[in-house]
N, C-alpha and C positions, 0 to 999 in steps of 0.2 A: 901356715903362712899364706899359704893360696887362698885361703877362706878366709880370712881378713884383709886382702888386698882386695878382693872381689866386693867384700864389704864395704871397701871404703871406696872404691869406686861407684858401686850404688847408689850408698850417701852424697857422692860430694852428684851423681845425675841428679836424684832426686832433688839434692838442693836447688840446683840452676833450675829444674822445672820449674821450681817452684815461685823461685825468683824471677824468671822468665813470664809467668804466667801470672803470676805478682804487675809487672810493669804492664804484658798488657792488658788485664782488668781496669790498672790506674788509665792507661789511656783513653781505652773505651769509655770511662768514667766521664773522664775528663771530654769528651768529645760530645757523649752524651750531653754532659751541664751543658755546655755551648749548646746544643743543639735544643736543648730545654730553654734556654736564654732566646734564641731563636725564633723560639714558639712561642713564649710570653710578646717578644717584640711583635713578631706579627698578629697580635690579638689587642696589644695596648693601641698600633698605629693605622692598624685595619688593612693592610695590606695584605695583597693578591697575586698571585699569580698563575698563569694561565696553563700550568705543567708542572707535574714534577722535574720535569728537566730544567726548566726553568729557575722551580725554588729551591735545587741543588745549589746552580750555578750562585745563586746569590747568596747561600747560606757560606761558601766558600768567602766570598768579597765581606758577608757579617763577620763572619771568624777571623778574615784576616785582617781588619778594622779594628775589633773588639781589640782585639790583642795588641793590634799598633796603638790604641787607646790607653788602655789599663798600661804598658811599658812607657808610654810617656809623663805619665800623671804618677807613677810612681820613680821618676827621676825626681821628682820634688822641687827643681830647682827653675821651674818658669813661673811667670805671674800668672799663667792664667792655665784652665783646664779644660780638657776637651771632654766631649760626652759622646755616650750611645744616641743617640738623637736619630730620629725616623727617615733619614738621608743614610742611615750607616750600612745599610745592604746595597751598597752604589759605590762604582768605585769612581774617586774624583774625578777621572775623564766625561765619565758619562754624565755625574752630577751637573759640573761646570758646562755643558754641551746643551744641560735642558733646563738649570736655573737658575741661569745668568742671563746674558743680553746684553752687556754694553758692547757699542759700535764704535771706535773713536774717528773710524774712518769718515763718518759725518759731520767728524769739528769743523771743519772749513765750511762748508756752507749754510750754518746758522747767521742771524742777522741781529746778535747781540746790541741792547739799543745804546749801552753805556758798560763801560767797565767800573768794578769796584779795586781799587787801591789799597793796597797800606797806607794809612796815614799813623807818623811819626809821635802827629804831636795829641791823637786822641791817647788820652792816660787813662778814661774812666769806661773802662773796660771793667763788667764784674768777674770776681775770681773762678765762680762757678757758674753753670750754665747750665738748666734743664727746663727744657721748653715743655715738657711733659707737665711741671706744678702750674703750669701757669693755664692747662686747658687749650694747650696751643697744636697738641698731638692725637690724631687719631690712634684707635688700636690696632695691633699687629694685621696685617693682612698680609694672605698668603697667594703665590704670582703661580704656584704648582708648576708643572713642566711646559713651561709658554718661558721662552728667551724674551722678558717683556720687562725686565727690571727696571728699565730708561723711564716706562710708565708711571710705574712705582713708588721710584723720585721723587718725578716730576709733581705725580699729585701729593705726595707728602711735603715737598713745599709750598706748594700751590694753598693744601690747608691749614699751614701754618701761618704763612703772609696775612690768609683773609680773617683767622679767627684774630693776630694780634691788630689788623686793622681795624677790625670791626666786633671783636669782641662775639661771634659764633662762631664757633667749630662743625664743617660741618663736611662728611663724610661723600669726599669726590670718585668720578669714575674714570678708572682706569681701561675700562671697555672704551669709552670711548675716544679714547686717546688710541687704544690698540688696531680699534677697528679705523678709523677714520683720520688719523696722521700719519697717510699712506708716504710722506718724505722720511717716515724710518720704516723699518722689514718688519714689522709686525713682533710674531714671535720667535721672528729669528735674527731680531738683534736693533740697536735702536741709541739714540743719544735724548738727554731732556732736552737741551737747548730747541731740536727739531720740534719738538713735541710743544715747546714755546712758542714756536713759528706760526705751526698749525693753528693753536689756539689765536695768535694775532690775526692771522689773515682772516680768521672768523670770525673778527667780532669780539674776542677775546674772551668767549664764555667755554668752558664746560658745566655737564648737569651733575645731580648727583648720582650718587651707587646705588641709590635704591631705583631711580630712573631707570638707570643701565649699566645692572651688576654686569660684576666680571664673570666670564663663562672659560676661562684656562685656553681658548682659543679665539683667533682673529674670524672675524666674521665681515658682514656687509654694514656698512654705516648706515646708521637710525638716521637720517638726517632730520627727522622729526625731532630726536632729541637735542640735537644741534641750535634748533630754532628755540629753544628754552632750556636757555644759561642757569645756573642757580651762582655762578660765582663768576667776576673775568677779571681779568690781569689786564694792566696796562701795559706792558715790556716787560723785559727783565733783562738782569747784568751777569754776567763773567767777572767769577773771581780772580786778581790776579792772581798767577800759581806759584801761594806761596804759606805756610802756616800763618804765619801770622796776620793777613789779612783775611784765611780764612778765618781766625778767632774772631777779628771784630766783625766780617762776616755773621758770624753765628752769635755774637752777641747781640745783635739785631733780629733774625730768624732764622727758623730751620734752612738749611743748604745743601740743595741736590750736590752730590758727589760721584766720581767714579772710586775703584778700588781692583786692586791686583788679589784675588782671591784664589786660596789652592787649596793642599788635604786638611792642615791643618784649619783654614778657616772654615771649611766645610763640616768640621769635626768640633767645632767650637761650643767649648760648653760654659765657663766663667773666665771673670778675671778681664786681667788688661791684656791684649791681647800683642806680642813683641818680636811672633814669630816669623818665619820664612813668608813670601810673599812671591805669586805668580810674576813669572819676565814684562807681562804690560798689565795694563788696566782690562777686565773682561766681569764689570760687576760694577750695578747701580745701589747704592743705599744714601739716604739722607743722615747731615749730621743735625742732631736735635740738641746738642750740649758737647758743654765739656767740662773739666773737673781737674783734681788734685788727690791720688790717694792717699792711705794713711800713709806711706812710708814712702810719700813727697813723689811718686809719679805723675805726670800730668797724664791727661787722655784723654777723648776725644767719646763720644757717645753718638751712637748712631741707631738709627732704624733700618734695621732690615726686613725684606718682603718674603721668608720664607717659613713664616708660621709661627707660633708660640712654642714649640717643641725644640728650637732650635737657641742655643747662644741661653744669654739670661732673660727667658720669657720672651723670646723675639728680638731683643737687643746685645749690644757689643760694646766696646770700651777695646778702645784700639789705642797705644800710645801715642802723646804727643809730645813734640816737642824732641827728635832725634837728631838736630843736625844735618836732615837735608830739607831742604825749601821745599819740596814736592811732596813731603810728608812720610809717616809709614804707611808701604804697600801703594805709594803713589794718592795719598788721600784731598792731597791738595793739587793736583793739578789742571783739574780742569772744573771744578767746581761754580756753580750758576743759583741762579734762585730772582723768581718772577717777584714782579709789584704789581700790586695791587689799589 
């Protein structure tokens, strides 16, 4: 009897070892994949870092992204999905600290030459809106870690106004908007309207991008390039803040926007976008349209400045039409857009 208690005491060691050793194979496994995923990501986005200690620390913040990822998008129950996207070794503090840049604390002293209104009794308003079929949008460009978003905007409406005026598209520089409309903080934060300003008191030109690419930091002003415009604005207007005059807004031209930007939109990978939204505005994107999906949601189309990797191909579709006047995530509240 002692020789088969002994035995079964054994067995039932052996088993837990085994089990034991069982789970942590799986984990190891499983930590491994991630860390295999890890290593794919930084070879797809090219990314660096200057330590192991370093690519620890950030392989922590990929892991616990990826996972906050994958547990949302298998809840199944939002419009829109998030992605692994080359921002996902960051955790949203530090994202939102180096590319972003809206300033609102500069609303007051822009010199808006006229406000744009609602009006009641304009009805021919089209249902959808994509300034992109019409040749009216540049492609995705990317702001990298320069808080210069207000730039970004600015000349994405800038080369909207002039192509549907004028029938050429023609790719502006956001250098020098960075380096030389020294009435916003460069890349550390900024509003379009300012950047509107700058351009009047000069004469109202900027040059193009191939003149004076973007370099991801502020520098000294080319005043050379100053002295030869390729494009100028005569003023520009202040949306009142409210959806609906942002739509007939936007069904006239693209319009510089702010926007309350957090993990989720950081993480943004398709879809209409309906989720949680930062406490203020701290993020510039232009809106280029808006729309209707299949299963009757309105939304709003926008341009953002942080690369093709990011959202769908550079772009967002944020809802509209929520029942408050200031929009989702604050989309309509302080919105602007230059003439030409």
């Amino acid at each position: 009897m002692a020789f088969n208690f002994c035995l079964k005491v054994g067995l039932a060691l052996f088993t837990f070892l085994n089990l034991y050793s069982f789970k942590v194979t799986s984990r190891d496994l499983q930590e491994l994949s991630m860390q295999e995923r890890h290593e794919k990501w930084i070879v797809r986005h090219g990314r660096e870092y200057k330590d192991e200690i370093e690519k620890e620390r950030h392989f922590k913040i990929f892991k616990e992204n990826v996972e906050f990822i994958e547990s949302f998008n298998q809840n199944g129950t939002q419009r829109y999905k998030l992605a692994i996207n080359k921002y996902a070794d960051l955790t949203t503090e530090d994202f939102l600290a180096s590319y972003t840049g809206l300033d609102t604390s500069f609303q007051q002293k822009s010199n808006a030459t006229t406000s744009f209104k609602y009006d009641s009794q304009l009805t021919d308003i089209p249902l959808n809106m994509d300034w992109r079929e019409s040749g009216s949008v540049t492609g995705i460009k990317e702001q990298g870690q320069c808080g210069c978003c207000w730039a970004f905007s600015a000349v994405a409406a800038i080369e909207g106004a002039y192509q549907i005026a004028n029938n050429e598209l023609i790719s502006l520089s956001e250098q020098e908007l960075l380096d030389c409309a020294t009435q916003n903080n460069g890349c550390n934060g900024g509003l379009m309207t300012q950047a509107y300003d700058f351009l009047l008191q000069n004469d109202g030109g900027i040059t193009t991008e191939t003149n004076y690419p973007y370099k991801q930091i502020q520098s000294v002003c080319s005043t050379e390039q100053l002295s030869s415009p390729a494009v100028k604005i005569s003023g520009y207007k202040v949306v009142e803040p409210s959806e609906s005059a942002l739509l007939q807004a936007v069904a006239n031209q693209p319009i510089s926007v702010g926007i309350a930007a957090n993990r989720e939109f950081h993480l943004y990978g398709s879809g209409i976008y309906d989720g949680s939204c930062y406490p203020k505005l701290n993020h510039a994107v232009t809106v280029i349209g808006y729309g209707t999906d299949e299963d009757g949601t309105n939304y709003w189309l926008i341009k953002n400045s942080w690369g093709t990797t990011w959202g769908e191909e550079g772009y967002m579709k944020i809802v509209r039409d929520v029942g408050d006047e200031d929009g989702h995530c604050g989309i309509a509240k302080i919105a602007s857009f230059p003439t030409v």
